[in-house]
N, C-alpha and C positions, 0 to 999 in steps of 0.2 A: 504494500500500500504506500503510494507516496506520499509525504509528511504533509500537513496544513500546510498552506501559508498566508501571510497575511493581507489582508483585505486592499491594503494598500497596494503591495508585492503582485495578488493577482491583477488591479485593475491597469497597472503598469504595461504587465504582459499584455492582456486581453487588447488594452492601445495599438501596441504595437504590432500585435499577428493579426489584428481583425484588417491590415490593410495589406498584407500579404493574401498573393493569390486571389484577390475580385479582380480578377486579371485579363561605257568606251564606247568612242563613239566610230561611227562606219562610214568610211571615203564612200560609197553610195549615196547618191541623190536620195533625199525624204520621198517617200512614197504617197506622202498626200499632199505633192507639190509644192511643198514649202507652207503651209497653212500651218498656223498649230492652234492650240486650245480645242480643238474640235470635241465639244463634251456627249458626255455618253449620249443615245440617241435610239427610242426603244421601235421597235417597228415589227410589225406583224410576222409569227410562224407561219412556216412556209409546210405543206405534205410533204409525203413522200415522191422525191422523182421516180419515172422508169427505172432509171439507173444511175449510179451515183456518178457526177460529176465534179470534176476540178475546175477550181472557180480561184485562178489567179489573181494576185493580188505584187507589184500594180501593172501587171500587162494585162488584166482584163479589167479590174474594178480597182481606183487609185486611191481607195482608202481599205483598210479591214473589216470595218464597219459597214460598206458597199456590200462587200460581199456578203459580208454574214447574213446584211439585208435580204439579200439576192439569194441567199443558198438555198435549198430542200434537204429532210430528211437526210441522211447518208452521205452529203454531200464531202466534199474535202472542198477547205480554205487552206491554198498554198502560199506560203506568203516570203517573197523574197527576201535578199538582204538590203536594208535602208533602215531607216530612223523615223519611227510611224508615233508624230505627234497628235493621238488620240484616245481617248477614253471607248473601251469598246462593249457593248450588251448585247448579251447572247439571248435569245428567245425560242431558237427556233430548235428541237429536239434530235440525238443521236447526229450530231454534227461534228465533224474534227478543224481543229485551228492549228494549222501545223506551219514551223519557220523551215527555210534551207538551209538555217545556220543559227545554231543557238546562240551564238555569239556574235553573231551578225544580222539577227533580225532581232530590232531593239524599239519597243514601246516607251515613248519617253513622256513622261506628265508633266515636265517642264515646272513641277514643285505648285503647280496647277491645276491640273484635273487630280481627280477621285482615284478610279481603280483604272486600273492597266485592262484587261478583263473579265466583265462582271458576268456573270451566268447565273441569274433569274427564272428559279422556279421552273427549272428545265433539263430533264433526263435525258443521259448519255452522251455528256457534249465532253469532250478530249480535246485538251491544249497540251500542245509539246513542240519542244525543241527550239526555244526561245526566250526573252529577255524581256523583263519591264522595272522600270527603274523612274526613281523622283517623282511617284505618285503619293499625292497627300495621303490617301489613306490607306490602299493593298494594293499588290501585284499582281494578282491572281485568286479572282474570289467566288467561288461558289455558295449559294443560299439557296434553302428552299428544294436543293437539287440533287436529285437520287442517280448510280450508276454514273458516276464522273470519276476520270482522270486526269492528273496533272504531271506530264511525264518531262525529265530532262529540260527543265524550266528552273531559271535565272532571276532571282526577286532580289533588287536589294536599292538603297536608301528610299525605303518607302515611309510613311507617314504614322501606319500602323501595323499591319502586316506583312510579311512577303508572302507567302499561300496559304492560302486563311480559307476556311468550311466550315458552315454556319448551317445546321439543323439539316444537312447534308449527311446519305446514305450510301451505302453501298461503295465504296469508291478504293482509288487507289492515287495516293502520291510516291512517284518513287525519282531516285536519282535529280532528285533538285537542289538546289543551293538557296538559301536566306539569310542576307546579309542586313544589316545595320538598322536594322527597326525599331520603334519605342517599345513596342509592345513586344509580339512573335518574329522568328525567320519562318515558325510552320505552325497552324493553328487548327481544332479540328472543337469544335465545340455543339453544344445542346443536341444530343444525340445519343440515341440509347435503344436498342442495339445498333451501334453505328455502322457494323462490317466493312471498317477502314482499316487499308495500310498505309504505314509510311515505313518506307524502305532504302535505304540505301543514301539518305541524303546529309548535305554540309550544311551548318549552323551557325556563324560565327558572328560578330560586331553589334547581336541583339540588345535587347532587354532581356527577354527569356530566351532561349534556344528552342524549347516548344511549352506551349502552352495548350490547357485543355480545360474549359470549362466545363462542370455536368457532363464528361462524354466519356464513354466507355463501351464494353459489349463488344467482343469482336473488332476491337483494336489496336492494333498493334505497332508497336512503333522497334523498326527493329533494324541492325548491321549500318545505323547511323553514326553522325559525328557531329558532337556539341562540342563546341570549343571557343573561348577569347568573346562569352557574352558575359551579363552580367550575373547571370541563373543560366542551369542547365536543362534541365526538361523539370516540366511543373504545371501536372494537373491538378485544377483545384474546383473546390466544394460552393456554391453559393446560389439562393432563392432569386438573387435580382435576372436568371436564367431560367429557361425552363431545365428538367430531365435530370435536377438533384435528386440524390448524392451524384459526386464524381466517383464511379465504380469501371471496374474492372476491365482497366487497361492494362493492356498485356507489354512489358521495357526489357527485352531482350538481346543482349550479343551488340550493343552501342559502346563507344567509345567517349567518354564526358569527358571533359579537361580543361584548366586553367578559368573557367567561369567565376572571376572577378573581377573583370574587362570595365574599370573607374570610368575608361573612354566612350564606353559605348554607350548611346542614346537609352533613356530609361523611361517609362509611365509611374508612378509611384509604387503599384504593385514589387513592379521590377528594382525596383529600389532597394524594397524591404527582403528581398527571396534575396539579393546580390548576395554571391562567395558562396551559393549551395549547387552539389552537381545534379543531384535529383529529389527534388522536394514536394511534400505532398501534401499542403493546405488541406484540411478536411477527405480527403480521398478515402475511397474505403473499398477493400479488397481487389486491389493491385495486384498484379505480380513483378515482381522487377527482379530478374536473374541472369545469370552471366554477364554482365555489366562492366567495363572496366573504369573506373571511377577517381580521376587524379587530382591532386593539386588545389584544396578548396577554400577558403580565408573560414566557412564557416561549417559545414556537413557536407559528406562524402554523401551520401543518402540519408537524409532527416525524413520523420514522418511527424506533423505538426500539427493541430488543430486550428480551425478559420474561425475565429469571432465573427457573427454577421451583426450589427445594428442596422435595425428599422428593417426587419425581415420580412419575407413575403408567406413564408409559409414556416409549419415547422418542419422538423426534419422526420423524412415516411419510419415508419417502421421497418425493422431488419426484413419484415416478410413480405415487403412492398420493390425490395430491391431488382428483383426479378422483374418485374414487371417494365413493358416497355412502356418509350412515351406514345399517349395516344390522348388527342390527336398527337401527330408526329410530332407539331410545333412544342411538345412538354406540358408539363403538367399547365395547369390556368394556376397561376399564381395569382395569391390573393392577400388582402392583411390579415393577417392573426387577428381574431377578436382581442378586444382588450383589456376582457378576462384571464385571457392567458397568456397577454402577455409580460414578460422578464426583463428586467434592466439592471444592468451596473449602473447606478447614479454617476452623470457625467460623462460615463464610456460607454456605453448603450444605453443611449437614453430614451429611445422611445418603445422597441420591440428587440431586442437579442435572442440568438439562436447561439448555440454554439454547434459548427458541426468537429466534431471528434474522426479523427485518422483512425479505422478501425479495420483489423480484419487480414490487413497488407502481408504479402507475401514476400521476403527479400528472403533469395535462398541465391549462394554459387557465386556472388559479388567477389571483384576485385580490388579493394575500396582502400587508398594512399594516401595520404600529407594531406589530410583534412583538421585544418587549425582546431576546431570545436571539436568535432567526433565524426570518424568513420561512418558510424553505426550511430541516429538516434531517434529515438522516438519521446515524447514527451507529449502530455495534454492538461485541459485545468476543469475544475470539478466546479465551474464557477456559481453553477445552478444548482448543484447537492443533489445531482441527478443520481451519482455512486459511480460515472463513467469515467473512472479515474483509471492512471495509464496501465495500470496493471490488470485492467479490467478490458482492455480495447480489443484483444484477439490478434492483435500485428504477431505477426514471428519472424523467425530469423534462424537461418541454419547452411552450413557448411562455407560461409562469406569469408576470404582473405582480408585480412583487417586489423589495425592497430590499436586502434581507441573506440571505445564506442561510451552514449551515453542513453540510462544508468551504464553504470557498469557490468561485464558479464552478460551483455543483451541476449546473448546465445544459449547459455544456462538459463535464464530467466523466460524466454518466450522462446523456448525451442516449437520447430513446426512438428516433432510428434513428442508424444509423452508431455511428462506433467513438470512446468521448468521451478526450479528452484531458485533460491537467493534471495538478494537484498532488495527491493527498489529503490530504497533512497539511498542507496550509496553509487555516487557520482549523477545523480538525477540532471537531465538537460534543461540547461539553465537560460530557458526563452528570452529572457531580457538581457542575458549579456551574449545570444545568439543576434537579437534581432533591433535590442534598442539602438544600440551605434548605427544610424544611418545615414550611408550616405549622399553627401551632399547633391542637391539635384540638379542635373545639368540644364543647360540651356535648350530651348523650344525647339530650335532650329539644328541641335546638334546631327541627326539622321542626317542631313543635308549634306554634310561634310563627311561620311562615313566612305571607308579607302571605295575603289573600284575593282572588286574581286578577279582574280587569275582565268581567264579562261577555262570555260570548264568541259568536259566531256560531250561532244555530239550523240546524238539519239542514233544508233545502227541502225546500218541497212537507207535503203535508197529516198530521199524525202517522198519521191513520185507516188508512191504505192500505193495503193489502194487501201484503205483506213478499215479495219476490221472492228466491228460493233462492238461494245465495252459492254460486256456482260456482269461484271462485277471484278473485285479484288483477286489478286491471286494469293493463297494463305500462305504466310510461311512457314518450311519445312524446321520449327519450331528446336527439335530433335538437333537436329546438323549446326545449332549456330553455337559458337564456342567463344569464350571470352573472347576479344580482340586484341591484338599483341600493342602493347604501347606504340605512339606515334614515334617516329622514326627519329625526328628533332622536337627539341620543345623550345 
């Protein structure tokens, strides 16, 4: 059982964690003739054609948005190399938006328009093999939209995210890069059972490396690389979303590191989570195994509890968790009557929730030079509910590892059998994890975020005939093995 504390002591913490986790250019002529600001532009779904054709872009149609316009069902949008100063919206279903050159076909927002593009409530649309960059708010953003992929795509000094999926199904992001964002480089949030991958992709100059609201079920974030943000990967728990709790995402076989990036652009979230490699605000039943986890100012792997003030809902019961969101959009959030509702005077002042890390799976970790602890978990009993940390169900078993806090986390919540020991000896100490924060950068820093190394083309011939996006491909879960340290650090 971990010891009282005092009233002062908890309202300290609860401050402080309730704001963690609510979380080059081309010698080619511009393809849309030298115009820019051309802002997004919605325009009516097209059927199915006979057959699917290729609708060039700009030897047949001088912007990408022309075409999209123009496209049908099935279609492929081919899009050369040039510099396409326009915000683009997808409407029209099972369509592909594909570059000749990842690196050479380059969506620019000019720190002007919105999203790079946006796909609107619209199934099986695939964008790959290309670049969007100095968009106020995403690079690449799906809503609303079931059966999408995001393949061999370039996001970075964007506003908010670089490929971001919002109450979005089915889908697959793999082999991308997210560079220098406030918020995410990769986002997959309100969604439950989500049957998402992210596979194979780079993280680097964030706020977070990934972030994940409410979303779990069939997700997997797996054989990735978070590195030089200011947090590593970091699902988290909160009512102002639908599809709470943040459940059961599957962090296997990634490689975390050096996530205390001072430089990098931050949202306030991002602030508080800075110097963790994988953190888990409220999350509950996680798995996070084979992991290689390095270098942290604060936790190699923390699992932490989300204070919510002025909540929308409470939080479901354990037998609720299974259940998907429906409507898709997530639960209907509502206020708490005000019979039930709970406050810390002054720190949740109007409705508090606390959601509690329960349940987490951390087995097989490779977890190094983490200032605070390898290994920790810790939560606060603010509401005398009795879900104190010894009580939350996290375990922990077979992890390479120096420090953890409490101490003995392995004896103490092993995943079989009955753990023994101390809990308050070396208890994780939230306020001296999370109250030093740091100072918060300027508005405009993304703007200035480096311009990432050219990155790997999409195989095989851009011309091809675009084959229909059936869903994700699972990965072979079994086969993925720690990952060997980075070569230099």
């Amino acid at each position: 059982m971990v010891s009282a504390r005092s009233w002062v002591a908890r309202a300290a913490i609860v401050t402080v964690v309730a704001i963690v986790g609510a979380s080059c250019s081309s010698s080619s002529p511009s393809s849309n003739g030298g115009k820019t600001g051309l802002q997004q532009t919605s325009c009516s779904p097209k059927g199915k054609a006979a057959k699917p054709n290729t609708l060039r872009v700009p030897q047949d149609y001088p912007t990408i948005q022309a075409a999209v316009c123009a496209a049908h069902q099935g279609d492929l949008v081919l899009v050369a190399k040039g510099i396409y100063r326009e915000a683009v919206d997808v409407t029209t279903p099972n369509l592909t938006i594909r570059g000749t050159d990842r690196n050479q076909v380059i969506l620019d927002g000019g720190f002007k328009l919105e999203n790079g593009i946006r796909v609107l409530e619209t199934n099986g649309v695939v964008v790959e093999n290309m670049t969007a960059r100095n968009y106020t708010s995403n690079g690449f953003f799906w809503t609303g939209s079931d059966y999408f992929r995001g393949s061999y795509l370039t996001a970075y000094r964007n506003g908010d995210y670089g490929v971001y999926a919002f109450d979005a199904y089915h889908g697959q992001i793999d082999h991308g890069y997210g560079g220098g964002s406030p918020d995410a480089g990769f986002y997959v949030g309100e969604c439950f059972r989500c049957d998402v991958v992210i596979d194979t992709v780079l993280s680097e100059n964030n706020g977070l490396g990934y972030s994940g609201t409410n979303s779990g079920g069939d997700l997997y974030i797996v054989n990735s690389t978070f590195r030089n943000n200011r947090a590593g990967i970091v699902p988290n728990t909160g009512s102002y979303e639908g599809c709470y709790p943040q459940r059961d995402s599957t962090i296997v076989g990634n490689l975390i590191y050096d996530n205390n990036n001072a430089s990098a652009p931050a949202i306030a979230d991002a602030l508080l989570a800075s110097g963790n490699g994988i953190l888990t605000p409220g999350g509950v039943r996680n798995t996070i195994e084979r992991n290689r986890v390095m270098n942290h100012d604060r936790t190699g792997i923390g699992l932490v509890p989300y204070p919510e003030s002025d909540a929308n809902d409470l939080p479901p019961a354990t037998n609720q968790w299974d259940k998907p969101c429906s409507p898709k959009s997530g639960q209907k959030t509502k206020k708490i009557p005000a019979a039930d509702c709970k406050e810390v005077k002054g720190i949740m002042d109007k409705c508090g929730v606390l959601w509690a890390p329960q349940q987490n799976r951390i087995v097989g970790n490779v977890v190094s030079d983490s200032r605070v602890a390898d290994l920790a978990v810790g939560t606060l009993d603010v509401f005398g509910t009795g879900l104190t940390t010894d009580k939350l169900g996290n375990c922990f078993a077979g992890n390479t590892f120096g420090t953890s806090a409490p101490l003995n986390i392995e004896t103490l919540a092993p995943c079989t059998g009955v753990g023994t020991g101390d809990w308050n000896a070396g208890v994780l100490d939230l306020v001296g994890v999370f109250l030093n924060i740091p100072a918060k950068p300027g508005a405009d820093v993304w703007k200035t975020m480096p311009v990432p190394a050219d990155q790997p083309n999409m195989p095989g011939s851009p011309t091809r005939t675009p084959v229909p996006f059936r869903g994700p491909t699972k990965p072979n879960l079994a086969a993925i093995q720690v990952p060997a340290p980075p070569a230099t650090k």
